[in-house]
C-alpha positions in Angstrom: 12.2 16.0 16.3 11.9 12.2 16.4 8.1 11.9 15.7 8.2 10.8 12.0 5.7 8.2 10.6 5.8 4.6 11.6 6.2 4.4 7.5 9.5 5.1 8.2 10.0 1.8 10.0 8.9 -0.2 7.1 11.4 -1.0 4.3 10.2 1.0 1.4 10.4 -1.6 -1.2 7.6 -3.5 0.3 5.5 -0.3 0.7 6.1 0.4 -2.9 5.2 -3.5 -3.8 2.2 -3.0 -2.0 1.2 0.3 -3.7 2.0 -0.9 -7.2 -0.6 -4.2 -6.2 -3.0 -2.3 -5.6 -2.7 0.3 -8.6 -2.7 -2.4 -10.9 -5.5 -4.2 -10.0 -7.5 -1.2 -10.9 -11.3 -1.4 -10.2 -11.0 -4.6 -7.9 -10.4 -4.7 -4.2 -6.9 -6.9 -3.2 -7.4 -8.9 -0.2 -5.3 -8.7 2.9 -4.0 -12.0 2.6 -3.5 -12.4 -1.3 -0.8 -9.0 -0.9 0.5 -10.7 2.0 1.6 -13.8 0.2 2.4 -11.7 -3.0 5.3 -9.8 -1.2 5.9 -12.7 0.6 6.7 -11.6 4.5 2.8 -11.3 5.7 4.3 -9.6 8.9 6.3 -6.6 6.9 3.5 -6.6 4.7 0.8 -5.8 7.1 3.4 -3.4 8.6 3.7 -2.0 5.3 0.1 -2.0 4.2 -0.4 0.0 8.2 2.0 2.2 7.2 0.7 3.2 4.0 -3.0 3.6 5.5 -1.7 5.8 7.9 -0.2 8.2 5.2 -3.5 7.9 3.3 -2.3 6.1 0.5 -4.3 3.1 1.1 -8.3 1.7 2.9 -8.7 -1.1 4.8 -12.0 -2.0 4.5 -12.7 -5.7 6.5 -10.2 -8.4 4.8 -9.9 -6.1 1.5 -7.7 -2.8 0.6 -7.8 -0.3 -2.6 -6.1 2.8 -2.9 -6.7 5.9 -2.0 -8.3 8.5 -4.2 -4.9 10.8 -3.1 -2.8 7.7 -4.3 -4.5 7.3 -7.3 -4.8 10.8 -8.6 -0.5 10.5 -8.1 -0.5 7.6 -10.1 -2.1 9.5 -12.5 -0.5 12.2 -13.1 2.8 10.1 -13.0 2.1 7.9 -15.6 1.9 4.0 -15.0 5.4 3.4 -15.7 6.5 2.9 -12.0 
């Protein structure tokens, strides 16, 4: 019983930073290294950002990533408060 995501590993609040980045920014594409300074640990972010594209929450597409049509369809129905 101890496979469980690697998103476990990753400290929520900087998968949740990440997320909320990259919901906000709407139409546009967020770079790689603009969340990475933005969260401010580029390692735990690109853990985080890994993490998040593994659950399918998140593309990596080259340096750029956008969220998922899964993540934003969530978003949606939960409103943009959080």
């Amino acid at each position: 019983m101890q496979e469980q995501s690697e998103a476990v590993d990753v400290p929520e609040n900087f998968q949740r930073q990440i997320m909320v980045l990259v919901l906000w920014a709407g139409e546009e594409w967020c770079t790689i290294e603009e969340l990475a300074r933005k969260v401010g640990d580029p390692i735990t972010a690109l853990d985080a950002m890994s993490a998040l594209a593994d659950a399918g929450l998140l593309h990596r597409q080259g340096h750029y990533v956008f969220p998922t049509r899964a993540a934003v369809h969530l978003h949606d129905l939960f409103g943009a408060a959080w």
